[in-house]
N, C-alpha and C positions, 0 to 999 in steps of 0.2 A: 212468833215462833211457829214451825209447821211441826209436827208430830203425824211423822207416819204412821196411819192404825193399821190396814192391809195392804197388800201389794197393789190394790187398786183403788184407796182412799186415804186421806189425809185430811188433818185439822190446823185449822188457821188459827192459832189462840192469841188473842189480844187483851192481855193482860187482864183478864177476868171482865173483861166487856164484851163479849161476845167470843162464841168459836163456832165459826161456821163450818162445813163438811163438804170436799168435792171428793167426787169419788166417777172414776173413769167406769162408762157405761162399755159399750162397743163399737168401733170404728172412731171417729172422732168427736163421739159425743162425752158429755161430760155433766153431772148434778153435782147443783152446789144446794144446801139443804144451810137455812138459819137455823139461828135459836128459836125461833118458834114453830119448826116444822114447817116452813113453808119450803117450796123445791121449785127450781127449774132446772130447766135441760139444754145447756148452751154446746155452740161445737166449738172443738180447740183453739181456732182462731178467733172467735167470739169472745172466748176466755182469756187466750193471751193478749187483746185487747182492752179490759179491765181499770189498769192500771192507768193507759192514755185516757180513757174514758175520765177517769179520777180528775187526773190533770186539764183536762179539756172544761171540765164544768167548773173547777175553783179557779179557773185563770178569768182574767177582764179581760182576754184580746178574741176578738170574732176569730172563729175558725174560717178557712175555706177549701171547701172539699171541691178535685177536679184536679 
């Protein structure tokens, strides 16, 4: 579930395991902040990248980039 907190953050909530925070800095940047305070600062593309990211490490087939 995402729950919008302000017009320029939101919460990832995973059913009581975690709910991490991104929240839109300026220009294309973007922090995403854990459950334990820890933060980084990705850009938009870096972030909408994520998900393949996901997909890329629990698959068994060699990527090839080019």
């Amino acid at each position: 579930m995402i729950q919008k907190l302000t017009n320029d953050s939101v919460r990832l909530c995973c059913n009581g395991q975690g709910c991490p925070t991104v929240k839109k800095l300026n220009g294309d940047q973007y922090e995403v902040t854990d459950d334990f305070g820890n933060k980084i600062i990705v850009k938009k593309a870096e972030l909408a990248l994520m998900t393949d990211a996901i997909a890329a490490i629990d698959s068994t087939q060699q990527l090839i980039c080019g």
